[in-house]
N, C-alpha and C positions, 0 to 999 in steps of 0.2 A: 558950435555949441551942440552936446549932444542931447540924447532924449532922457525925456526923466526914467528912472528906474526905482521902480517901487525897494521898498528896505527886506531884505531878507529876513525870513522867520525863521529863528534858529532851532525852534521848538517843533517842527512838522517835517522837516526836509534833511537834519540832521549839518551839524558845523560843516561850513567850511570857510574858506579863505575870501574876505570880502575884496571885494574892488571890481573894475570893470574887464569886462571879457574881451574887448577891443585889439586892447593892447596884446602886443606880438608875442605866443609863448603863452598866454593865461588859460585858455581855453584847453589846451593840451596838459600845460599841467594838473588843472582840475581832472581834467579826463582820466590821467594817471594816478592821480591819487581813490577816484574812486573805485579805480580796480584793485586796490589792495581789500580785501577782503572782511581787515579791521574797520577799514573809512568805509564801506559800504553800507548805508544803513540797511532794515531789513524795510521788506516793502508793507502796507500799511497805513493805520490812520494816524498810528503816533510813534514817533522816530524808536530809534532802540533802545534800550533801559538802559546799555552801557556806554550811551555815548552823553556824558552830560554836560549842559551848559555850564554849571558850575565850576567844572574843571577848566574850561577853556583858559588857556594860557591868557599875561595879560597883552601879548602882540595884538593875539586874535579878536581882545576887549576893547583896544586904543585902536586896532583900525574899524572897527564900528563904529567908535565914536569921531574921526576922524572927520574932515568935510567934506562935503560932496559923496560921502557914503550912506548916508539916509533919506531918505524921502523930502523933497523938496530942497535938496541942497544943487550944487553946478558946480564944474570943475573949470576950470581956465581951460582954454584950446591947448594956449603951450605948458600944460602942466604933463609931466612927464607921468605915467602909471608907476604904481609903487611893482618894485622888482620881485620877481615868485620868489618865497621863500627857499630853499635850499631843504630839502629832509636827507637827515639823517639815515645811512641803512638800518633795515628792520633787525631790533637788537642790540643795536649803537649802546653804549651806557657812556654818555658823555655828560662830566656835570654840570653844562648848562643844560640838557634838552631833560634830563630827567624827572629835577624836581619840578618841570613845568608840564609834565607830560599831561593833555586833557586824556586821554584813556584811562580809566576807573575798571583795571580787571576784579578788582573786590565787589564792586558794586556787580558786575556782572554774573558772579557767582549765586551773592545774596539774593539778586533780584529771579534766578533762574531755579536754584536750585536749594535755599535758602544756607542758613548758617551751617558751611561744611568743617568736619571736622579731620583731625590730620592725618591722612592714607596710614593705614598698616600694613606690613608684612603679612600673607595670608599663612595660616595655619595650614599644615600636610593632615588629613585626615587618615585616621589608620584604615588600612585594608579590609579589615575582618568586622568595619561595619557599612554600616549601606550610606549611599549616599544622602545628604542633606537635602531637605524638600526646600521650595526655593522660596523667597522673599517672598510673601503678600503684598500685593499692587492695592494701592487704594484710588478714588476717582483723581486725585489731585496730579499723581505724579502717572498716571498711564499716557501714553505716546507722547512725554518730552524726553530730550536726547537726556543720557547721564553721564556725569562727570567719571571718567576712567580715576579708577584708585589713582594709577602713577603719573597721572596728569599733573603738573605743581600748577599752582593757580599765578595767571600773570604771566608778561612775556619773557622771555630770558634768552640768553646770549644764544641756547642751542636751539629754540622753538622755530617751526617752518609753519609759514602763514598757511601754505596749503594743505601740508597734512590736517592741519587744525581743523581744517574746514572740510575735511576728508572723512577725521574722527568723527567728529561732529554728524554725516551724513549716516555713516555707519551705526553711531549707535541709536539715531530715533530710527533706521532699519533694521534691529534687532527684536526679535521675536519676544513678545510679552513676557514675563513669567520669566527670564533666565538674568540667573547673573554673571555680570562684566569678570570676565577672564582676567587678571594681571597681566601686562607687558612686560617682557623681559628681552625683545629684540625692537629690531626696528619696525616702520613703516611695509614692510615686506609680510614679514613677519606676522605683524596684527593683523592685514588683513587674510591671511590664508586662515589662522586662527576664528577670525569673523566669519568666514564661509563654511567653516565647520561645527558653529554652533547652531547649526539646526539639527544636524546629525544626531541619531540617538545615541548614547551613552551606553557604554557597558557596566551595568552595575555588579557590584563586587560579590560574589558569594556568600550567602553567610556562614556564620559559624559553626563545623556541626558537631556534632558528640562524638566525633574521632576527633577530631583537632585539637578541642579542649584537653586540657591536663586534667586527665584522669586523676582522682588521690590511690595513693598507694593501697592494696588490697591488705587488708589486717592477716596475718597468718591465723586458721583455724588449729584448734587444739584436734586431739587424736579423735575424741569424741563428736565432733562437732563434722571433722570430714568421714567417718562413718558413715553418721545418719545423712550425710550428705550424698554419699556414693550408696546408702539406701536408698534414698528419694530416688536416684538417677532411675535406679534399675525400674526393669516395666514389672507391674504387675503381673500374677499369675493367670488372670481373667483377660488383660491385654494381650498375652502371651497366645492363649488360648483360642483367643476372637484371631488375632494376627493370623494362626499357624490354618484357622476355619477358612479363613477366608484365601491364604493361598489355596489349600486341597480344592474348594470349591471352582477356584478360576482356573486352575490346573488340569482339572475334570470336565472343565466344560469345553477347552482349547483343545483336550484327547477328545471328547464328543465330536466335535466342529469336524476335528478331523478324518475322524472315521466315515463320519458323513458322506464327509466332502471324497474320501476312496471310494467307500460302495459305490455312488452315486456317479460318478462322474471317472473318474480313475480305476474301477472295473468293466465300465463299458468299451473305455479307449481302450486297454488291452485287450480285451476279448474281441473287439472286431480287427484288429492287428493279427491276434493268432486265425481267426476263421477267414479272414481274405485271404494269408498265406495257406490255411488250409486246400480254401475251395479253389486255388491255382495250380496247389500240387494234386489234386484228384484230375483236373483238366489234364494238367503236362501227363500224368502216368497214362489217361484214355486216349490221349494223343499219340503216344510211343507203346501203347499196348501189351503195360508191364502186369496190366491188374485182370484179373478175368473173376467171374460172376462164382461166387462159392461160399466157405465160413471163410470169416475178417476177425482178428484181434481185436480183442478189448481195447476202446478208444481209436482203434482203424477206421478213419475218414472209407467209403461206398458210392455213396451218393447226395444230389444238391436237392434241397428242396425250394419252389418257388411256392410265391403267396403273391400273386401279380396286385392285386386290390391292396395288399399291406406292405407290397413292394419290399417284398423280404426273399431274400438270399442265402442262403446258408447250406454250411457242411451237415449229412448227417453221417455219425460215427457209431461202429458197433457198442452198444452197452450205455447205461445211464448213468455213471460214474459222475461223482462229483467235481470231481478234481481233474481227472481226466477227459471228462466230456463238456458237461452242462458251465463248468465254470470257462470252461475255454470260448464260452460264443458258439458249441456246437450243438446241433440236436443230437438227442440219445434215441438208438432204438431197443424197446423192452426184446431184450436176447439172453436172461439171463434167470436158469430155474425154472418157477412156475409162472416166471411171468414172462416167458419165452415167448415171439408172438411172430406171424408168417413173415416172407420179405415180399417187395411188390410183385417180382416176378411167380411166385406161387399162383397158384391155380386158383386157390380159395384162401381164405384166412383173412386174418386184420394184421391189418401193417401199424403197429402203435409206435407213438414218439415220444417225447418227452423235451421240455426244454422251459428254459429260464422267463417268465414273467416281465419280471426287474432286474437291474443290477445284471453284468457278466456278459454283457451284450443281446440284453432280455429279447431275444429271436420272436418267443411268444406274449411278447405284450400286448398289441392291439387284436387277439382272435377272439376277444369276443363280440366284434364289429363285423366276424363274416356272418353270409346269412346263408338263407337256403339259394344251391344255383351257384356262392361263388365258387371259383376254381382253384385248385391246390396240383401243383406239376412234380412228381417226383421224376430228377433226370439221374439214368443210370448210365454205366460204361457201352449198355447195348440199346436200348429203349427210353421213349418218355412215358410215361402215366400219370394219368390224368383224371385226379377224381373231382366231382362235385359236392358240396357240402349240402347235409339232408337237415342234421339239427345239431342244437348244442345245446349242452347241460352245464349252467352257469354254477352249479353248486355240488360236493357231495364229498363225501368222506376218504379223505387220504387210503384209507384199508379196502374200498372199495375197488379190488379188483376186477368186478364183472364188470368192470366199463371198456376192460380192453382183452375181453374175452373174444375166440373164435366169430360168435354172433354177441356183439355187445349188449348187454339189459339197459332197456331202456332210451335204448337208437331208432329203435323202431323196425328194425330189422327184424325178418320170420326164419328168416334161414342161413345154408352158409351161404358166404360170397368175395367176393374181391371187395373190402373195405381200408378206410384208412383212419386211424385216432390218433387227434393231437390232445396231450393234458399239457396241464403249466399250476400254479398255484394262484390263489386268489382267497381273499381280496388282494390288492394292488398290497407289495411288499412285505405280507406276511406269508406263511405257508400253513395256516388253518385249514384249508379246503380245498380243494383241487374243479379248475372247469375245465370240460370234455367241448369238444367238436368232432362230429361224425362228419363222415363223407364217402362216396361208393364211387367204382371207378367206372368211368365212361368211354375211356380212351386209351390203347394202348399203340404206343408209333414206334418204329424202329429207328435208331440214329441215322440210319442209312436216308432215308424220307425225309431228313429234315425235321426242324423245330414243329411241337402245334402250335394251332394259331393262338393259343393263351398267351404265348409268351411271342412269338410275332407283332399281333396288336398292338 
């Protein structure tokens, strides 16, 4: 005799097959029926909406009431256990299992998802507008799964218990806010689908005023395109400002330019011609083509040093513009009444001349000598060597007695071995002319060697 066994509750643990577990075969087939996915209730306090007692076939009703399968009933030792049922494969439509089916997939629906209505075909949305903003979630239906449009409701010949339960997985893991894509292939298929609706979307372009249908342009009468190709035309005041305003940028770009020559593009050349000069007065004192006498207009003589202003240069007979002062060289006054001694004279003033700014301005920084510095003139025979006494920062271009025999206003009393350099000033105009004096202190033969001004 066995033990009593309390009656099952069919309302908490979900249907199944009553009788005792004992018997050979019972235990295993329970066990296999609740791996089907459909017989599996969900876990919980109260079994699943779609599995109901209501439906229960009437087998599964008469062996309830059966004896010895309720509480306080007993079976006979030799009473045999009633045989497992046989199940049908999933799909079977056979018509005895059907119209006694206990699965209620309607009820399933309703209880999930309420009253669904019949899938449709989805509409192709045109290109040329944007796309649809999605469904509004309200509290009721956020994070339960949803029924796929092409889902049919209920099981059928072609439905797989596993995908179902796949679908199912898949769409309560589907991102809020988006809606269920149509299936049109298989199991494969939906899920590659599934994994790309996180992906953002390219949305369509809109429409713009070139793509639209233009309407046809009305033909203007005679009058009408006239005053039309009058409007086009510019004004004579536009015309006017237009043509202002090129002269004006055109004038200033010729400005810029000329600039940028004086400036900079008259110095490069001018120490290009005076370096080749003051190589070829070396080379001809070396080879002893040139000897000490009158030189030609523009004829490179001799160099002059400014050890303090660290200046080098040719000096050339005459003050020429063109020929002398613009080439980077010094000029010596040799010309009329403003003829003046050369170093090697006995007495006299040795005058010069040379460029400020611009041209390779030789004499730009002499108004920085003072009294005491030194100025070297080197010839084919001799160095000489004056020291500077004064200078006269200012005075008038016609002011010839500045590079007189005894210059006015040197400070000199008498005659003697002097030297004058002029240049123009202020800085880049030629208003006024500055004077530097200086007397000679020193005269060396080449033969003896450098002084030591240019030694040092």
């Amino acid at each position: 005799m066995t033990a009593l066994r309390p009656e099952h509750d069919a309302g908490q643990d979900g249907p199944y097959e009553q009788g005792t577990y004992e018997a050979a075969g019972a235990f295993e087939a329970a066990v296999d029926r609740l791996a089907d996915p459909l017989n599996d209730p969900l876990p919980g306090r109260h079994a699943s909406p779609w599995f109901r007692t209501d439906n229960i076939p009437d087998e599964a009703a008469g062996a309830a009431e059966a004896p010895g399968a309720g509480q306080g009933q007993h079976r006979a030792p030799d009473a045999r256990p009633p045989e497992p049922r046989a199940r049908a494969p999933y799909g079977a439509q056979s018509p005895e299992a059907t119209p006694r089916e206990w699965y209620d997939p309607e009820g399933f629906e309703r209880d999930w998802y309420g009253q669904q209505t019949p899938a449709t075909a989805p509409v192709p949305e045109p290109r040329a507008h944007p796309a649809p903003l999605p469904r509004p979630l309200d509290d009721r239906t956020v994070g339960l799964p949803r029924l796929r449009p092409d889902t049919p409701p209920g099981p059928g010949p072609d439905r797989d218990p596993a995908g179902d339960a796949e679908d199912l997985v898949e769409s309560a893991q589907e991102p809020e806010g988006t809606d269920p894509e149509p299936r049109t292939g298989g199991r494969a298929e939906r899920r590659r689908a599934a994994k790309g609706r996180g992906r953002r979307r390219a949305e369509p372009r809109p429409e713009t005023a070139t793509t639209a249908a233009a309407p046809a342009d009305k033909p203007m009468s005679r009058v009408e395109a006239r005053r039309a190709a009058r409007a086009a035309k510019d004004s004579p005041a536009v015309v006017a400002s237009r043509v202002t305003g090129e002269l004006f940028i055109t004038l200033g770009v010729l400005m810029l330019l000329f600039v940028t020559y004086q400036l900079w593009w008259t110095n490069v050349r001018a120490d290009q011609y005076a370096g080749k000069e003051t190589h070829k007065i070396q080379d001809d004192w070396a080879k002893g083509d040139r000897n000490p006498g009158e030189f030609e207009a523009g004829q490179g003589f001799a160099i002059i040093h400014i050890p303090k202003l660290d200046v080098v240069a040719p000096i050339a007979e005459g003050t020429s513009k063109e020929k002398v002062l613009d080439r980077g060289m010094v000029g010596h006054y040799s010309e009329g009444t403003l003829r003046t001694a050369m170093p090697s004279a006995k007495q006299g003033n040795f005058a010069l001349a040379g460029h400020r700014n611009t041209h390779g301005e030789p004499f730009r920084y002499i108004n920085r000598l003072n009294p005491g510095d030194l100025i070297v003139v080197e010839t084919q025979d001799a160095y000489y060597t004056y020291k500077t006494t004064k200078t006269l920062p200012q005075t008038s271009p016609s002011n010839v007695s500045v590079i007189g025999p005894v210059p006015q206003g040197s400070g000199f009393t008498g005659p003697g071995r002097y030297i004058t350099l002029t240049t123009c000033t202020p800085e880049f105009t030629s208003t006024y002319r500055l004077i530097v004096w200086g007397k000679m202190v020193d005269e060396r033969p080449r033969s003896k060697g450098k002084p030591d001004a240019l030694v040092g």
